[in-house]
N, C-alpha and C positions, 0 to 999 in steps of 0.2 A: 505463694503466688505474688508474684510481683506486678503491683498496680499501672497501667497504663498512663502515662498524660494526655493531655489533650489539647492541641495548640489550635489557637481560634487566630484567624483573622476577620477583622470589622471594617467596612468600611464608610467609611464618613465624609460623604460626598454633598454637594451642592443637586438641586434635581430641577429639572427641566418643567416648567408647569404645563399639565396635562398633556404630554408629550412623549405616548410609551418609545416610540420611534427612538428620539434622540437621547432617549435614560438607557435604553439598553445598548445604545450605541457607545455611550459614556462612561457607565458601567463594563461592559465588555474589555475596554483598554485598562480600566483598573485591575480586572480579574486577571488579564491576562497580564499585568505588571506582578505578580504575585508566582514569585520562582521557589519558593520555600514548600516544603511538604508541610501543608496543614488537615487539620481533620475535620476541620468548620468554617464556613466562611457566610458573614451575618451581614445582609442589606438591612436598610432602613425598612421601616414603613412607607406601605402607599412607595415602592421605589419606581415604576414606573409612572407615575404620573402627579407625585406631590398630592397630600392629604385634598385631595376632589372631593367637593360635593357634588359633582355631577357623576354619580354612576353609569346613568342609563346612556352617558355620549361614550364614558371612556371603559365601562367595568371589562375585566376580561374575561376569559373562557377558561375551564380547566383542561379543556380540549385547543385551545388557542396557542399563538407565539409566545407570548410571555412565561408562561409555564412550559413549554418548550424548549425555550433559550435557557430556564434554569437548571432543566434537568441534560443541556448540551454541557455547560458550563459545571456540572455537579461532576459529569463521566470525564470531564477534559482534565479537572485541577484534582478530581479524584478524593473529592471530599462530598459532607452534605451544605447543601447553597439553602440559605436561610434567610426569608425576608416577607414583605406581606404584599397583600393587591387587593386594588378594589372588583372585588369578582362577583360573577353573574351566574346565576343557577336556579332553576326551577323556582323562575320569575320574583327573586329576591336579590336582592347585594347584599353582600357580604364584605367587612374590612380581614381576608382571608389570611392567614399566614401561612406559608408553605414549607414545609421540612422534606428539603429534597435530596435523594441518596444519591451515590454516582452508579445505582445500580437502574437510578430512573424510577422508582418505588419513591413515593410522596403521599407524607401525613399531613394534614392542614389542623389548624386552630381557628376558628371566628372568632373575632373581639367581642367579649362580654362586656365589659364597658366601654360604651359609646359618648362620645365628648361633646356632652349635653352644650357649653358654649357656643360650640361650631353648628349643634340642631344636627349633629352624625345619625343620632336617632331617630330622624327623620326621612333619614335616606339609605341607613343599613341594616337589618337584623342583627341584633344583636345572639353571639353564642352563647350554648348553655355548658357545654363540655370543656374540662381541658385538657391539653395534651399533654401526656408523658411519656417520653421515647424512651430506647435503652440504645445507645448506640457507643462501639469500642468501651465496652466494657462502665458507662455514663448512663445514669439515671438522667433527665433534663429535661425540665420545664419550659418551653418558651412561650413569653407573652408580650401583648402590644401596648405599647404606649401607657394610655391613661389607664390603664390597667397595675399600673405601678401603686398607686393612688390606693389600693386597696388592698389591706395587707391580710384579713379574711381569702382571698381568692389567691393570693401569692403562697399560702401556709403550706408549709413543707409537712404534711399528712403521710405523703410517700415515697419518705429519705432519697428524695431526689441529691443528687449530688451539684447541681446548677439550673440556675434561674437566667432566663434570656430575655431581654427586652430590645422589640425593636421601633423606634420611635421617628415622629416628625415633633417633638418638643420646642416651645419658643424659647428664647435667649430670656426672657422676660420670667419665665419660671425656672430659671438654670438651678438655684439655690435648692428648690424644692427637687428638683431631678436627680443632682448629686445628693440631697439628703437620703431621699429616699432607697435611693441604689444601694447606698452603705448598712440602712436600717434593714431593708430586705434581706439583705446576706448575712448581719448579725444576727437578723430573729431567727432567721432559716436554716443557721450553722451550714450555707452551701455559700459555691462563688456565682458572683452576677457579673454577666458580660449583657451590655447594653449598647447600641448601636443609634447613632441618630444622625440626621442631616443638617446641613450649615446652610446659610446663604439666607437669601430673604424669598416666599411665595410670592404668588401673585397681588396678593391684600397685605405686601407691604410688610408681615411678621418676620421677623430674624430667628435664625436659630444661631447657634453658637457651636454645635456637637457635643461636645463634653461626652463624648466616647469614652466606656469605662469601663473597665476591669476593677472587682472588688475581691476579696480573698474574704473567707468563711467567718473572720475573726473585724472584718470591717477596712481592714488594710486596701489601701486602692493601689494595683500594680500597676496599671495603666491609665494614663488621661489626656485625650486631645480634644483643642479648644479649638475653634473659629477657623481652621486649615482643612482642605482636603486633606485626606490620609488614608491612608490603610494601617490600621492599629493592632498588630501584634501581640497574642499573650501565648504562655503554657501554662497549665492550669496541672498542680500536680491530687493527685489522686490519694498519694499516700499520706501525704501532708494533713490531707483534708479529714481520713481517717483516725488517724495518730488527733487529732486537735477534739473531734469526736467521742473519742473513747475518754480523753482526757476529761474533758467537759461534758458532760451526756446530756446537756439540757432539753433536747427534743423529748425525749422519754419524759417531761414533767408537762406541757403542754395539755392546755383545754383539749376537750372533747367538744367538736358542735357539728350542726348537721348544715350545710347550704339548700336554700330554696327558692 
């Protein structure tokens, strides 16, 4: 059987503060600058309205436009559209992430870690589940943001074959972002595509992007700093196996339980 690849595009964009309107408007021309056949295409976190703390003015619906526009945008570029939102649901918010098919079929993830600095805990539910899709023949994990920070909840338990992170990370902790991107994919024998936003919010924070692509063994194929971009990988399948077999270190991993 010959192993499938899987080409990711990320984009790593500047966002509009609390402004779903002009982000999907923004976003929309980047997606549609994207003529290559890919099979993922990863938004930041919060991509509609930049990391809010106001839910209750901006959170969206899973029945609303935003979730809409992803899954128009999933059946157009014919891939799954990958990104997160501050969403409303049976009177909580959620920092939501969405895994949307081009078939219109959408898994979500709620962020388990909430970014105590920001007081996110005080305005979102935090998740207790994570998601693991199987999608083109890929095992894959995606998670948000501070969630990187915690390499218990990142642990490859279920020979996922990729770890996704999508992020609003400040330029101020860039060090810690790219460390950690490279530690996750070497403890976890998988690759990490990470996706973040540039530009400065509203309170004045800079982000940088540092958009990345990491290979199983730590290697980073991809990285863009301080630019809008649309960031390019293929991620080979057989490589990742072959590296696997050679090294079996998952098979030696602690046993524990989360609670």
């Amino acid at each position: 059987m010959v192993e499938q690849n899987l080409k990711i595009a990320a984009i790593q964009t500047d966002l509009v503060w609390e402004n779903p309107a002009a982000n999907l408007l923004q976003l929309g021309e980047k997606l549609a600058s994207i003529h290559k056949p890919v099979d993922l295409i990863l938004l930041p976190e919060m991509f509609a309205t930049g990391f809010t703390m106001q839910p209750q003015l901006f959170a969206a619906k899973m029945d609303g436009e935003e979730v809409r526009w992803m899954q128009q945008w999933a059946k157009e570029k014919n891939a799954v559209v990958c990104g997160s939102i501050a969403m409303q649901e049976g009177g909580r918010y959620y920092n939501r992430l969405l895994w949307v098919q081009p078939s219109g079929e959408i898994s979500t993830y709620d962020k388990r870690h909430l970014f105590s600095l920001s007081n996110e805990q005080e305005q979102y539910t935090a998740g207790e589940q994570r998601l693991i899709v199987e999608y083109k023949g890929w095992k894959i994990c995606p998670l948000i943001c501070y969630d990187l920070r915690f390499p218990v909840w990142s642990r490859n338990t279920e020979q996922f074959d990729l770890l996704l992170y999508v992020a609003n990370w400040p330029e101020r902790r860039n060090y810690a972002w790219q460390s950690l991107l490279i530690a996750r994919a070497i403890e976890n024998q998988c690759y990490v595509a990470a996706v973040n936003r540039v530009g400065k919010d509203a309170h004045d924070i800079a982000h940088s992007g540092d958009t990345m692509v990491v290979d199983a063994v730590g290697v980073v194929l991809q990285h863009a700093e301080y630019m809008q971009a649309v960031v390019y990988a293929t991620l080979d399948k057989s490589e990742l196996l072959k590296m696997r077999s050679a090294l079996p270190f998952l098979k030696d991993g602690d046993t524990f339980e989360i609670k």
